[in-house]
N, C-alpha and C positions, 0 to 999 in steps of 0.2 A: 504494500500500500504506500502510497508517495507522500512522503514525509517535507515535501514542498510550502504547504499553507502554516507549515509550526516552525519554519527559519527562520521567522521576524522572532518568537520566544525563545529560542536557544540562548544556552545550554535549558534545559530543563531537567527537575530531579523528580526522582517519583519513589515517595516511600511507603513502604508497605511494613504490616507489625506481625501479619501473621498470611495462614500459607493461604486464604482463599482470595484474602486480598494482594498478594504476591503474585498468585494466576489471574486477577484481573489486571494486575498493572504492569504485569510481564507481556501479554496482549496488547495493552495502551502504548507500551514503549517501543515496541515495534512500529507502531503504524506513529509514532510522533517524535520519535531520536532521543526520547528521554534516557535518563541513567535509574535504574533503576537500583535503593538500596532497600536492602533488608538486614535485620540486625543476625547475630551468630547463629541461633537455633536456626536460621532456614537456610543456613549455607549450602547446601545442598541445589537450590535454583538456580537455572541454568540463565548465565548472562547478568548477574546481578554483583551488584559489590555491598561487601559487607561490612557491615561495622561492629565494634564491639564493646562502645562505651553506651553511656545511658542513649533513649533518644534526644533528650534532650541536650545533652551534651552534643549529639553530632551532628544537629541542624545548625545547633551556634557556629558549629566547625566548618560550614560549608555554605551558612546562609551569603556569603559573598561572591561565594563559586555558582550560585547560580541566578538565571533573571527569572525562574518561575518554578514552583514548588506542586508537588500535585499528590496530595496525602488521600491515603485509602485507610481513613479509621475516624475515631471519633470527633466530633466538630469541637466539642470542649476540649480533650486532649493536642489538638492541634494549635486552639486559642491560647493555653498554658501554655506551651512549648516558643510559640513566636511571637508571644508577647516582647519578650524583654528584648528582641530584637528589632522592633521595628522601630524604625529612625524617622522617615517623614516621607509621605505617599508618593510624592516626586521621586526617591529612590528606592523605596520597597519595592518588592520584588514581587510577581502576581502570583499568590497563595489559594488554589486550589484544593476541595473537598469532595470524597465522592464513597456514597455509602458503600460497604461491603458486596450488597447486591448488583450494584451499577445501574442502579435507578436515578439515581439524583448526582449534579453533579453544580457542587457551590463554589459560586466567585464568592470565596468568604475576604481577601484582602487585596487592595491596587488593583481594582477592578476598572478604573480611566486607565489613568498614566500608566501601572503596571501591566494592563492588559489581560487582566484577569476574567473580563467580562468576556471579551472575543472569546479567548484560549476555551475556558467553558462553553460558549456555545459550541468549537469545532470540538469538543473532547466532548462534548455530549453526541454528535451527528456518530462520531466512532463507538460509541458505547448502545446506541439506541434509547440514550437517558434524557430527562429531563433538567435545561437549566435553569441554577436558580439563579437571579439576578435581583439582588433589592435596590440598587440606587435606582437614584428618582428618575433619571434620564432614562433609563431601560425603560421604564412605565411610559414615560411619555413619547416613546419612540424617535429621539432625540439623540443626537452624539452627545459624549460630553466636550463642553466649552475647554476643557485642559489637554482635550485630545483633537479637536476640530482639525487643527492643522497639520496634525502629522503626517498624512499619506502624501499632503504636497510639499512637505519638507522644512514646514514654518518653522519656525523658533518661537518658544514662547519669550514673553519682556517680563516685564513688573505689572504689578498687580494684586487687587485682593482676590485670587481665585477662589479660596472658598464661598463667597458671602456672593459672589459675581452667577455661581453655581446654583448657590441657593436661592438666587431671586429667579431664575428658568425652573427650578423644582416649584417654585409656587404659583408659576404659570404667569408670571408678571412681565410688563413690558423691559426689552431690553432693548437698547439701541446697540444698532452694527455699524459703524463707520468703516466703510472697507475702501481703502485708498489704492492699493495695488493687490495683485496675487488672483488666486482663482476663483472666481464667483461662481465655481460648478456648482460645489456644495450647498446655497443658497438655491439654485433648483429641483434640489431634492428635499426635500423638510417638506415633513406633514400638515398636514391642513391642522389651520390653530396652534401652528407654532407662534413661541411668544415674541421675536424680534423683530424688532423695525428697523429697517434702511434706510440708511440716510439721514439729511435732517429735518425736522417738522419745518413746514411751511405757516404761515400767519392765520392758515385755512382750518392747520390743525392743531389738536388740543390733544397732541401728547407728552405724555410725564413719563421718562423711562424709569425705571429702577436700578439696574444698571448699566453700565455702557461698554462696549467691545472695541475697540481698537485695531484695524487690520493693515497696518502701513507701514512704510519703511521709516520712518520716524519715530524717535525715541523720546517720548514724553517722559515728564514726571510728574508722579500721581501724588498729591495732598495726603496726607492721613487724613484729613479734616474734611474731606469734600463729601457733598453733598452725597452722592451717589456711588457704590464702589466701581472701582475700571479698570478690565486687563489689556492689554495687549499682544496683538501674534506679529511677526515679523517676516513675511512672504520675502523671501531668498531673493531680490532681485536687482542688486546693485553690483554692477562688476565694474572691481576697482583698475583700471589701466596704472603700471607705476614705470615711471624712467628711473634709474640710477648708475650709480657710476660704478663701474666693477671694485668690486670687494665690499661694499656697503653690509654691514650687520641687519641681520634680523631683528636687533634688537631697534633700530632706527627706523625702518619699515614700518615696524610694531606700532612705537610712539608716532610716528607719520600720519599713518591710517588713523588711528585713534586720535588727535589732534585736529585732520580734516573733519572726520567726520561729528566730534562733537562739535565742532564751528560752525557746522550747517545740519544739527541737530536729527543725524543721520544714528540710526542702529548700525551698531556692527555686527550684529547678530543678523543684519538685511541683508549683509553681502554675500554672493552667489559663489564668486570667483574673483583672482587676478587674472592681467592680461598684461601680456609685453610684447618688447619686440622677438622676435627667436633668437637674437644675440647675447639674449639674458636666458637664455634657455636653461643653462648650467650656473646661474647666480645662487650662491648658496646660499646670503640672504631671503631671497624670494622664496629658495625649495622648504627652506627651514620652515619659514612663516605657513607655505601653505599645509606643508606636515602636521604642524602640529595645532592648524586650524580645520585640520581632512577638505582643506579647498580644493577646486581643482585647480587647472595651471594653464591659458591657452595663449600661443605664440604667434605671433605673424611676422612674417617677411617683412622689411622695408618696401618693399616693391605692392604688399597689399595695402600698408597703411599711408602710403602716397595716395591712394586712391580716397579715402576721406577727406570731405571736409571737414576741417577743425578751428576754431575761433583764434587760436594763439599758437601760430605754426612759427620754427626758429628757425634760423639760415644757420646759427650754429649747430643744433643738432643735425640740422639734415648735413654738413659736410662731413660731421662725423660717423653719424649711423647709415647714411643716404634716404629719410623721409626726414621731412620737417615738425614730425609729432610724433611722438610715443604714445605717451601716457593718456592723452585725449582719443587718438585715432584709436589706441589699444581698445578702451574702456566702451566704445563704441561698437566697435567691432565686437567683442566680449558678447554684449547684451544681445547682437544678431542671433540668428538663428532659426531654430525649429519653432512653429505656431501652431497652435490649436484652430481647426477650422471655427470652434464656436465660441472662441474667446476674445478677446481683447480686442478694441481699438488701436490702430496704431497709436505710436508715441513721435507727436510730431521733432521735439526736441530733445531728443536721449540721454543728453550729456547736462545732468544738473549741478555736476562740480566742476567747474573747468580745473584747470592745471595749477596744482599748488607747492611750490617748492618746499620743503622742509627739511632744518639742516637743528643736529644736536649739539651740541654744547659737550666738545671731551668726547664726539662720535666724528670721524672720521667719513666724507662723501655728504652727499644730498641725496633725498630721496623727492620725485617730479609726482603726484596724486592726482589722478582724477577720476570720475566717477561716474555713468552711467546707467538710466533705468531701463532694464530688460520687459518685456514684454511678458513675457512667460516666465515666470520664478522656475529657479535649478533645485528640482528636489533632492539629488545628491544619494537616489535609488537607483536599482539596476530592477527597473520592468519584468513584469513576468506575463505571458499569454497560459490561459489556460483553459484548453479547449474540452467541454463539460457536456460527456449527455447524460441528458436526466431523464432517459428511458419513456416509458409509454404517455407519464402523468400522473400516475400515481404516486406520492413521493413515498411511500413502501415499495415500490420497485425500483427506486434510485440509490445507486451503491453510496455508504457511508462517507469513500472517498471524493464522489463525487460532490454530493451534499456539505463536506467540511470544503471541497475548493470554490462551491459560492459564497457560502458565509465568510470565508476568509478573504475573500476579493473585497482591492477597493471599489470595483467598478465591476458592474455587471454589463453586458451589452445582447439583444436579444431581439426575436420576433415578440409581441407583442400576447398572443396567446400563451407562450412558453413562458414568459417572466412571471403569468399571471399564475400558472402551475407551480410554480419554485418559491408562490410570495411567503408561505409560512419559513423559508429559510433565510429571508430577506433580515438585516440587524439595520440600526439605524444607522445614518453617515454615508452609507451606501450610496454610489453613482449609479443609478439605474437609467439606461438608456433605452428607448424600443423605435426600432424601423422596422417598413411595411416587409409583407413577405415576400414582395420581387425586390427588395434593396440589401440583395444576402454580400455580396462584394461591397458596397458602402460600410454594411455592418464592421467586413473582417476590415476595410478601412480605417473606419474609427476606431475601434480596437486596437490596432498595432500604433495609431497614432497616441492611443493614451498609454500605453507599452512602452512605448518610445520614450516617452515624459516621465516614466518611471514610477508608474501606477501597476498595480498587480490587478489584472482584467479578467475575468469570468466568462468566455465566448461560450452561450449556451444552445443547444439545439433537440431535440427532444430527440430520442431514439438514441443510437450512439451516431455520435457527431463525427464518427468517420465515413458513415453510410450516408451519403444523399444529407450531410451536415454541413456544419459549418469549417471543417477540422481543415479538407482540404482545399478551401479557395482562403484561409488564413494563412496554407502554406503558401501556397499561390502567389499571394500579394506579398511576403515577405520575402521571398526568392528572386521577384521581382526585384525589389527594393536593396538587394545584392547582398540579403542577410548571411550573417558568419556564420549562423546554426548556434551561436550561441547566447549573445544581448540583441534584444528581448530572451529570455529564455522562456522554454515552450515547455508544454506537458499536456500529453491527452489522457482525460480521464472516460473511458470508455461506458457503454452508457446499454439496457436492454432492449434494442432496434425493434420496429414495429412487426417483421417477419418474426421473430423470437417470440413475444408478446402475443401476437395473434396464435400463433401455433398451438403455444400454452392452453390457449383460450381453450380449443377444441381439437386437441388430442395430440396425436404423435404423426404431423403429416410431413415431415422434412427428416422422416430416420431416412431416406437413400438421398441418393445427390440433389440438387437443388441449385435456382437460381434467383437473385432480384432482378427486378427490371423497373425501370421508372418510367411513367409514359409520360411525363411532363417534356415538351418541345421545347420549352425556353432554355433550355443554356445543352442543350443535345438536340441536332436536325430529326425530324420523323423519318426519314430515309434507315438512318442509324438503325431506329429503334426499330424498325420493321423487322430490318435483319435479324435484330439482336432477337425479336420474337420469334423470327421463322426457328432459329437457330436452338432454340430454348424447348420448339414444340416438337422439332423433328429429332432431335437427343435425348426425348423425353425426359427430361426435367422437371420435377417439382418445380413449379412457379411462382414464384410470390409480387405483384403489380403493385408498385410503388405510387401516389398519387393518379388516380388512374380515372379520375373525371373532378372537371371543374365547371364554372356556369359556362364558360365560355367555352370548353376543351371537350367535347361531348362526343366526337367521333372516334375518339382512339381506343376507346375500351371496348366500342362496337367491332372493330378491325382486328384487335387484338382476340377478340373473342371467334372471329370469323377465320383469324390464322390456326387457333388452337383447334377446333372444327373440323381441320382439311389434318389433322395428324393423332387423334382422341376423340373414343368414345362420346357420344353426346351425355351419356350417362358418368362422366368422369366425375367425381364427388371435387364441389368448390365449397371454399367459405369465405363471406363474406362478413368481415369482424371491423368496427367502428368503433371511435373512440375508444381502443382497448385502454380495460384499466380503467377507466374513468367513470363518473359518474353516470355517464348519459352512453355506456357502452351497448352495445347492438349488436349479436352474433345472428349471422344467419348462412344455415348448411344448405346447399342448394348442388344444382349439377353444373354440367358446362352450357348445355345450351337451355336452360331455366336461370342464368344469374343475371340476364340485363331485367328480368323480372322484379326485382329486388332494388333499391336505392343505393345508389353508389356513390360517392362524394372523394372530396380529397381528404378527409378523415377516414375514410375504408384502404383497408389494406386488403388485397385479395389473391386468395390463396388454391391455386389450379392443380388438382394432383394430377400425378405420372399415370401412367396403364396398371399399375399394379394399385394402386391406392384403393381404399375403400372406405366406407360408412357405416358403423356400427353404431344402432341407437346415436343419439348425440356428440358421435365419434367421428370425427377423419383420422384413421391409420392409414400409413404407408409403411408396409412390411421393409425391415433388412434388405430382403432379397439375394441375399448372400447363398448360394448352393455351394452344397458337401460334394465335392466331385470322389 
């Protein structure tokens, strides 16, 4: 099972006190990378590390080794044990509860910021349990405000997060001031969420409660103010810097932090540096971006002439050969990749020009400037993860399947399907839906938000490598001259509608067998004729993918007239609808009795070979294997 959706909580520990709950969390460790301990007596488990002092003792011993805990015993006994450990919600670690039986499974601690909340829902979808979830935000189907911006890479500022928290638990107005960054999230919130954008007009008569902050600017908050206020800080400032070779780290440092409190910028907004590629090996620059995990991007002289810049030198450009670094860099920096459904352009990018700063007892100058990017650098590596979630029933959707939607920050889908998967839907969630002929736009979108460094959910009902979404995401990305490896990919295979129908009524695909889809839009009917002559004269078990729409009505009449010239008219067919589902329709019929019957692009239909038969309520299709 793909232990993909649990790498944002890694390491994870999982302890067990005795041997029933050792077997369920030896099963959980598998399918989540966890470590699994258990104390002396059950040394004997295979894969597990042992400890030998009290428990208590050896959670204190390890509570820093891991970022998330996942205890299989009693919820007091666990409260006892990490109590005296816990230091403050920003860095505890997400502590996880789950009964003996695998019934229930509790975000008992760091259920925002430690991510205890998520972790329990994906560790309930593998257990088949139920989560508990008590913060107020779960109730109200709301993200928490101390985790809003993590999937895009925000930084959180200052602020009273607590009190900011609790005025959205009481359902009271909060104002959003969102100045830069991604306004996805803002299109997905619930109806009767509590915050207002923007500022009141003279028209209106609102009083927020608290107030939210989404800018690249660095306020400071009153203890005494009226109302409490946090702040997020959308990654989108990339700094251009000129200096002279050998310049310190330590100069850069003071540099940046000196421009930008003068123009009341966060450094927690910045995205990245940018230089010339002459500075490519500047140990000041590598240092700084090390040990800020910035990235690092260079350009040629010969691309940064091609900018316009406000304050271009005849001395730099005789010595580097362009007339700008720092400006041209910083600008360039912010280009880039764009969200089709985001941002307006940024008519003027460059909101720091070029600022020299020189230290006192520091050795060089360092040249500063500053640029706002379009699309904040979430500083993730993307993940696509192509999902089928089987007939619609979500009892026939594999556990692994079901843990890689809830763990997605972004789901993307046909519009029917998302409505199938909504009891796995958590709050925060990017839920997107296009029509059902826009399946290439979908895989589109999806690698585009991949790309951006979102973990995406490409869902399609059945397994999404049949007649799915799986292969025209490969498609676009091969296109795109992908490495095979960022975005990384992962198909979670899904129970296809032949499977499902079969199920329905009996055992008609025990001998060989074929799909066929009779949909013309993305395959010529030329093709498919073939492909049908070829399926009834090898006799084949048949199974007819999409095989009537309002407008597509002649091909399952043709289809049906092919199988005719090579089978029995007596050949046993089934025609099975909406498997699985609510509103499902089986009906056993023959071959030339099934245009009789109602056929849609929900019907999957299923044509046996010469040997097949009907028993009572039955389509078999015998082995057919002879003893020679």
């Amino acid at each position: 099972m793909s232990q993909l959706p649990f790498l944002r909580f890694q390491p994870i520990a999982a302890i067990a006190t005795t041997p029933r709950a050792a077997q369920l969390l030896q099963i959980l460790s598998q399918s989540t990378g966890a470590t699994l301990w258990v104390p002396g007596s059950l040394a004997s488990i295979e894969n597990a590390q042992v400890y030998t002092s009290s428990l208590k003792d050896q959670i204190a011993s390890i509570w820093h080794e891991y970022r998330a805990f996942v205890f299989c015993l009693a919820t007091g006994a666990v409260v006892r044990a990490i109590a005296p450990l816990l230091e403050n919600k920003s860095r505890d670690p997400a502590v996880i509860v789950i009964d003996q039986d695998g019934h229930f499974v509790i975000s008992l601690c760091g259920g925002h910021q430690g991510g205890a909340d998520e972790l329990a829902r994906l560790i309930a979808h593998q257990l088949g349990a139920i989560p508990v979830l008590t913060g107020a935000s779960a109730s109200l189907n709301l993200p928490g405000i101390d985790i809003l911006g993590l999937p895009f890479g925000w930084r959180k500022g200052s602020g009273d997060w607590t009190k900011v928290s609790a005025a959205i638990s009481r359902r009271e107005t909060v104002q959003v001031i969102q100045e830069v960054g991604s306004t996805l999230w803002q299109a997905h919130l619930p109806q009767g969420h509590p915050f207002y954008f923007g500022f009141p007009d003279d028209r209106e008569s609102i009083s927020p409660k608290a107030r939210v902050w989404i800018s690249a600017t660095k306020r400071q908050f009153s203890p005494d103010a009226d109302i409490p206020k946090v702040q997020w800080h959308p990654r989108v400032l990339w700094v251009g810097i000129g200096c002279e070779r050998g310049t310190s780290r330590q100069l850069i440092e003071v540099a940046l932090a000196q421009v930008c409190q003068r123009y009341h910028l966060a450094t927690e907004a910045i995205a990245g540096i940018a230089t010339i590629d002459l500075k490519a090996d500047e140990a000041g620059i590598l240092e700084y971006c090390r040990d800020r995990n910035l990235p690092l991007k260079t350009f040629p002289a010969e691309i940064l002439r091609q900018v316009s810049t406000p304050n271009p030198s005849t001395v730099v450009e005789r010595e580097v050969g362009t007339s700008s670094v720092a400006e041209a860099a910083a600008i360039l920096g912010g280009k880039g990749r764009k969200l089709t459904t985001n941002y307006p352009p940024i008519p003027n990018p460059l909101i720091v020009p070029k600022q020299i700063v020189k230290l006192e007892g520091e050795p060089g100058a360092v040249t500063v400037a500053i640029a706002l990017s379009e699309l904040e650098y979430t500083g993730r590596t993307g993940q696509l993860l192509l999902v089928g979630t089987g007939p619609g029933n979500l009892e026939q959707m594999t556990p692994a399947a079901k843990t890689a939607v809830t763990g997605a920050d972004a789901i993307v889908g046909y519009s029917l399907y998302l409505e199938l998967i909504q009891p796995l839907l958590r709050p925060g969630q990017i839920v997107e839906s296009l029509p059902i002929t826009q399946e290439r736009q979908r895989a589109q979108r999806a690698i585009e938000l991949a790309q951006w460094g979102l973990t995406v959910a490409v869902v399609s009902s059945g397994d999404c490598g049949i007649y799915g979404m799986a292969g025209l995401v490969m498609e676009e990305l091969q296109a795109l001259g992908w490495n095979g490896k960022v975005p990384k990919v992962e198909v979670f295979p899904g129970i296809t509608a032949v499977v499902a129908a079969a199920a329905r009524v009996g055992a008609p695909l025990m001998h060989d067998f074929c799909t066929i889809s009779l949909s013309d839009l993305l395959t010529p009917w030329d093709v498919i004729e073939k492909r049908l002559e070829a399926a009834a004269v090898g006799d084949f078990v048949t199974a007819l993918y999409n095989p009537r729409s309002q407008t597509r009505t002649q091909q399952i009449i043709t289809a049906r007239e092919i199988f005719l010239k090579h089978r029995n008219p007596n050949t046993p067919v089934a025609l099975v609808r909406s498997v699985y589902r609510s509103n499902e329709q089986i009906s056993l019929t023959t071959l030339d009795k099934m245009l009789e019957f109602p056929i849609d692009m929900l019907t999957t239909v299923i044509i046996g070979n010469r040997s097949t038969r009907r028993h009572a309520d039955w389509m078999i299709t015998p082995r057919g294997y002879s003893v020679s």
